[in-house]
N, C-alpha and C positions, 0 to 999 in steps of 0.2 A: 639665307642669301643676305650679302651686305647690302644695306641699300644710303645712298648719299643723297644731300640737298644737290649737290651739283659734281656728275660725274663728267671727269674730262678725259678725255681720250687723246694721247699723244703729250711728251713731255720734251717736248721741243722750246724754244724763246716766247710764243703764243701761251703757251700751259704755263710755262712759270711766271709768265707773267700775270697771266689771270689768275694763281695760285697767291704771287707777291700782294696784289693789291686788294686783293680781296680777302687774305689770311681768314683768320678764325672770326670772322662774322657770319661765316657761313660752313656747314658741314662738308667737305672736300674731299673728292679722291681724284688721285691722277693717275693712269694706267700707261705704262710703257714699258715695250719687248725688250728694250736695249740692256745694258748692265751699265751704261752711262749713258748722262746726254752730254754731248761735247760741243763744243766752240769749234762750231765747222771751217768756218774762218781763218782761223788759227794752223789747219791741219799744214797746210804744205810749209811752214815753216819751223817743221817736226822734222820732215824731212830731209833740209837742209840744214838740220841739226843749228837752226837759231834757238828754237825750245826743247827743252825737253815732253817726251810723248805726255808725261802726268800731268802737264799743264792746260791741256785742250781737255780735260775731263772735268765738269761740271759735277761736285760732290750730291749725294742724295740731300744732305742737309738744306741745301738751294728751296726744297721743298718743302722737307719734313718739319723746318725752323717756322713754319709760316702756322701748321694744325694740321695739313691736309696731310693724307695717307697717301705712301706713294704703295701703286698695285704693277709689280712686274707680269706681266702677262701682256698679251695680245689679241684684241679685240677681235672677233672672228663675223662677225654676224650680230646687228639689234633691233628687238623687236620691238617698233616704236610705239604702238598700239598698247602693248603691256609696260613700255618703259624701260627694260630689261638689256642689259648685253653681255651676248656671251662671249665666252673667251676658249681662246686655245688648251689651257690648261680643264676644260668645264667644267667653269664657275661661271657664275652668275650674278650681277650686280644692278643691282636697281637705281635707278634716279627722279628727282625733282626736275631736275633741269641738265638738260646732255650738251655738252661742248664737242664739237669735232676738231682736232688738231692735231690730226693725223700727218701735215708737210707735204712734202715732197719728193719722188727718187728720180734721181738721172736716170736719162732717157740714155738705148743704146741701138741704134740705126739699124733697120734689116737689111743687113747684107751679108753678103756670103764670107763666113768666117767668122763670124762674131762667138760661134763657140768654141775659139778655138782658147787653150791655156794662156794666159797673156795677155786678155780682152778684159777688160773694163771701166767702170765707172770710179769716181770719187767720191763719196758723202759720209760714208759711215765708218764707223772703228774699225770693223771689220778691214773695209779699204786700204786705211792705214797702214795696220799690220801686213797687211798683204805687199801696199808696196815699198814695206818698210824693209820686206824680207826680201822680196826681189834686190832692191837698189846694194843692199847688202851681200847679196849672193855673187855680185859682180857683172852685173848686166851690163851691156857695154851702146845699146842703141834702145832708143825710147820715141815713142813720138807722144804727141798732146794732140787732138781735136778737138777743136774749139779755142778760139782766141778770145773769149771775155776775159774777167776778173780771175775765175780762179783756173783758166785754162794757164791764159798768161803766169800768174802765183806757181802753179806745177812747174812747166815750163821752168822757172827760173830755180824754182828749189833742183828741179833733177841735172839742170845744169848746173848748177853750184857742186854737185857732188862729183862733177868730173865727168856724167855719161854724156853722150853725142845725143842731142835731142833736140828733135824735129817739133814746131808747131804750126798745126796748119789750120785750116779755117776756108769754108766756102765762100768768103766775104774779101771783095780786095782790098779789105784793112783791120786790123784787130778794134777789139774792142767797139763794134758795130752799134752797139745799142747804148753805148756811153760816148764815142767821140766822133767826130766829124773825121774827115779827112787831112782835114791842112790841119789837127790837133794832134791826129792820129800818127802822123806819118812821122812825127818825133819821136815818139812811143816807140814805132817800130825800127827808129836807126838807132834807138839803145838796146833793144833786143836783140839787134846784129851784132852791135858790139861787143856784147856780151858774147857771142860766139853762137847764138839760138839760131838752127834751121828754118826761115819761114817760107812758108810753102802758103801764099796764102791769093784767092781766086781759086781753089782748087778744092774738091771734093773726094772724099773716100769712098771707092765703088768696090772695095775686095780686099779684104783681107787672107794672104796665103800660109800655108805651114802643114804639117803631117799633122801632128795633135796637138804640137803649139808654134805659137804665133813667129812666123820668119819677118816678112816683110808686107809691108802696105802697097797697095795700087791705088793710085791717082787716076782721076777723070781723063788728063793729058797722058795716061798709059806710062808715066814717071811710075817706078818700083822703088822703095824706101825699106831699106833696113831696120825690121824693129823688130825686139823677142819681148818687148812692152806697148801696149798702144792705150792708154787711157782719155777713155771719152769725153769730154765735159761739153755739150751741146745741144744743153736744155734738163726741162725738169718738166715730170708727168703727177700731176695733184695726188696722191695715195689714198683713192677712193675706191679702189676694184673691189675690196669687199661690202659696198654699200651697191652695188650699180645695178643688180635686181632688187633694192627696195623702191619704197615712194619718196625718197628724196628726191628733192631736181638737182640735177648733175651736169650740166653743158663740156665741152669742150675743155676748159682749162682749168673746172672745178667743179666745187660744191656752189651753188646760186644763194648767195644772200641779199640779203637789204642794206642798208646805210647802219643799219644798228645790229648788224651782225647776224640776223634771225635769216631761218632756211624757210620751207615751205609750209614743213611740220612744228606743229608749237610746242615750246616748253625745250624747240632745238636749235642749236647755232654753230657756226662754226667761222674760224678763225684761222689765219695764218697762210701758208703755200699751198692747200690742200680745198683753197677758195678761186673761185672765179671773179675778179672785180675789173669795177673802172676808171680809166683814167681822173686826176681831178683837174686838169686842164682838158681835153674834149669829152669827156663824160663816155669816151668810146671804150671796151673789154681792150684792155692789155693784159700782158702780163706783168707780175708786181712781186715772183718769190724772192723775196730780200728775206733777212730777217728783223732789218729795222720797220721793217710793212706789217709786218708779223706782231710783234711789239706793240705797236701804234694797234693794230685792231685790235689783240688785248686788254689794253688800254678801255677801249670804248665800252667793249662790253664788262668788262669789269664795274666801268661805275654804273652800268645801265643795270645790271645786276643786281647792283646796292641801290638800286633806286632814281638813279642820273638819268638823265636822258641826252645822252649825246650820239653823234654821228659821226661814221668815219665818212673822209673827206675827200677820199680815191687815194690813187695810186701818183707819188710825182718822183719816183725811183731815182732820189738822188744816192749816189753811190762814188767809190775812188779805192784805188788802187795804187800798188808801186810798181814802177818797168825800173829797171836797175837802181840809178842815179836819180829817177826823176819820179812827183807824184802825180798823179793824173785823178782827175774827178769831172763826175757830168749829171747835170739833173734834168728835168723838166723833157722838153722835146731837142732834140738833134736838129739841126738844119735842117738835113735830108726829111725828117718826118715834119716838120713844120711848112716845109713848101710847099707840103702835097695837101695843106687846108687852109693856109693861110700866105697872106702877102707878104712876104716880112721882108727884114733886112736885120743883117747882122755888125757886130761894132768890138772890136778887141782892144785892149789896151797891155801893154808890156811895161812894168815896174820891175825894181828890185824885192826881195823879201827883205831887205832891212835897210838903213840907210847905205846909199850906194857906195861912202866912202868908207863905211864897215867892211875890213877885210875879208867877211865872211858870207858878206851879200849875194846872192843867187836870184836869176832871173824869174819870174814870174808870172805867166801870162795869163789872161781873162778873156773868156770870147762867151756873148752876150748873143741870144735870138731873141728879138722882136716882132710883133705883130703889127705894119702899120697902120691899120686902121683902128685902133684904140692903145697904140704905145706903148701897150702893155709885155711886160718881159715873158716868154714861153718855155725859155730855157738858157741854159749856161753850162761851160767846160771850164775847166782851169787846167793849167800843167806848169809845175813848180821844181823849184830844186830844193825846198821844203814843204812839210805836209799840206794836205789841200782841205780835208774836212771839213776845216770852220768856214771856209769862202764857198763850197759848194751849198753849206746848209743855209748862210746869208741869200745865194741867188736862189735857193729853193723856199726859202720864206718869201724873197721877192712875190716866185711865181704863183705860190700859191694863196696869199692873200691879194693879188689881184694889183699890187704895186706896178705903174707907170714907170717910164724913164725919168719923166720931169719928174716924179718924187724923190725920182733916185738921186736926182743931182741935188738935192737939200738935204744926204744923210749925213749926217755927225758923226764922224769916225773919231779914232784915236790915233795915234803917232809915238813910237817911242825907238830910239836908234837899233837897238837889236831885233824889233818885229815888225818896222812897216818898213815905208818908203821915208821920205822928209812929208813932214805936215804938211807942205805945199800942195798934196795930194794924195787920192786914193784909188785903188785898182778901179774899183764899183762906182764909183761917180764918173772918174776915167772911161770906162767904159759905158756907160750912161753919156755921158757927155759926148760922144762919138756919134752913141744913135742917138743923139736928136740932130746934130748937123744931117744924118744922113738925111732924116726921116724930111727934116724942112729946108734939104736944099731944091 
């Protein structure tokens, strides 16, 4: 039996990360079923033929370059008491210290039809392939459920390739968990434009077809043509094979601490396949990103080597693209900030570069405050260039506890092809708003 200073389970963004930082100081195996680990992220624009499929595939080297041993196999069952896990192939592998990052798999809703040919989910290579073959075989009608990030991403990839496709959503505005509505509803008149079916307030109660998928039913009793329906509307931790042990297990995960450690010692675990909490109200959300994933690797990696740090919750900043436009949102949404706190919110509208640059595009900033301590809770941006760096500024706001009035003293820079004129900045601009609100 092989036995490692620290076996890790699951070779996802979480594993190689803890593999990257931690290299050959320590004895290493990483165990995954896959034949790659991919850039999940990357996948729908495979699709639409922006990348090529080799590109989303993550070489083994990623790991092997570090010392650790990569183990193809599938964790099946471990015996925490002896230390031991077995696997599918039955082997046997021992450890010092057991990492769980195991992820996450799309959920796929019980209703009637979901087995039929033509139903499923997004995540995996597998996927891919699958609906790399469909799109190709000449499908002519597709739907999407779910309007987040990579609902919307699908969405625009299966539209780019010419099919008729629907995206719908129980929610009366896409992108629920990342934009507000008066942010959102821009979002959604470029997704018309684009020519995207939205179908959205509305829910899937039936899927119909002989042994494959014809068409979808709507809660309104609307019938929707699809020989494709792919799900994306949520994500379930991948612990079913731990769930008769002595682990703790809640609802949305594995139960850790701040430093990663589960119930049982010498065990931790990490990434989509964890339960954590917000780091602005310290309440269970949910948080499977994989920049979340990253960051907890991070932590227990140096606490490993000897560190003592803490992860600091969840403040799920995230962004995306709707055709033309970029869209990003971190901390709390309006909607979820009202329902704990008093707040008031403050927007400000720049260009992306100086306004008499021919190339200039509008930019907007919308800022949520707390008022009874000033403090920032969250922020959206929506661009006509990328939004990344302006979502991670208002998510460093939030999370180290930054006021407005600090905000209005940041030192920014200025230069004709990437801000506005120096006269001004988005974040101070909008800073600058709430506090007139906040003190009129």
């Amino acid at each position: 039996m092989n036995k490692y200073d620290i076996l890790i389970i699951g070779g996802g963004p979480a594993g190689i990360t803890l593999t990257k930082n931690i290299k050959n100081k320590r004895n290493i195996g990483i165990m995954r079923p896959e034949d790659h680990s991919m850039i999940y992220c990357a996948m729908p624009y495979v699709i639409e033929d922006l990348l090529p499929y080799e590109k989303t595939l993550k070489t083994d080297s990623i790991v092997t370059e570090t010392g650790a041993d990569l183990i193809r196999d599938l964790a099946v069952e471990i015996d925490f008491e002896n230390k031991i896990v077995k696997t599918e192939k039955d082997d046997n592998y021992g450890y010092n210290d057991l990492i769980i990052a195991t992820g996450a798999d799309p959920i796929l809703p019980p209703i009637k039809g979901v087995e039929l040919d033509g139903v499923m989910t997004f995540k995996s290579e597998k996927d891919l392939k699958k609906i790399l073959s469909i799109v190709n075989s000449g499908v002519e009608n597709v739907s999407v459920v779910g309007a987040g990030a990579i609902g919307i991403e699908l969405a625009q990839a299966l539209n780019e390739k010419g099919i008729n496709t629907n995206l719908i959503d129980m929610m009366p505005t896409v992108l629920p968990n990342m934009l507000d509505k008066d942010i959102a509803e821009e979002a959604e008149a470029e997704l018309k434009e684009l020519g995207i079916n939205l179908n959205l307030d509305k829910r899937v109660v039936e899927l119909k077809g002989d042994s494959s998928l014809e068409s979808i039913v709507l809660d309104n009793q609307d019938e929707i043509e699809s020989e494709l329906v792919i799900f994306a509307v949520g994500m379930k931790a991948n612990v079913d094979f731990l769930k008769d042990s002595s682990l703790e297990i809640a609802a949305d995960g594995i139960l850790v601490n701040e430093k990663m450690e589960t119930n049982i010692e010498d065990v931790y675990a990490v990434g989509d396949c964890v339960q954590f909490e917000s780091g602005i109200t310290d309440e269970v959300i949910s948080g499977k990103l994989a920049t979340n994933a990253v960051a907890m690797g991070r932590v227990l990696a140096a606490n490993l080597l000897g560190k003592k740090r803490k992860y600091q919750g969840f403040y799920n900043g995230a962004a995306t693209k709707v055709g033309g436009l970029y869209v990003g949102g971190t901390g709390l949404t309006e909607k979820l900030a009202a329902e704990k706190y008093d707040i008031i919110t403050a927007q400000a509208k720049f260009k992306t570069a100086f306004p008499i640059m021919p190339f200039a595009k509008d930019v907007k900033l919308k800022l949520i405050v707390n008022k009874a301590d000033r403090k920032v809770l969250g922020g959206q941006i929506i661009s006509g260039e990328p939004v990344t760096d302006k979502v991670d500024k208002i998510t460093m706001a939030v999370q180290y506890g930054l006021d407005v009035d600090q905000l209005l003293d940041f030192n920014y820079s200025s230069q004709p092809y990437q801000s506005f004129y120096p006269a001004h900045n988005l974040l101070v601009k909008a800073a600058e708003e709430a506090v007139k609100k906040i003190d009129s």
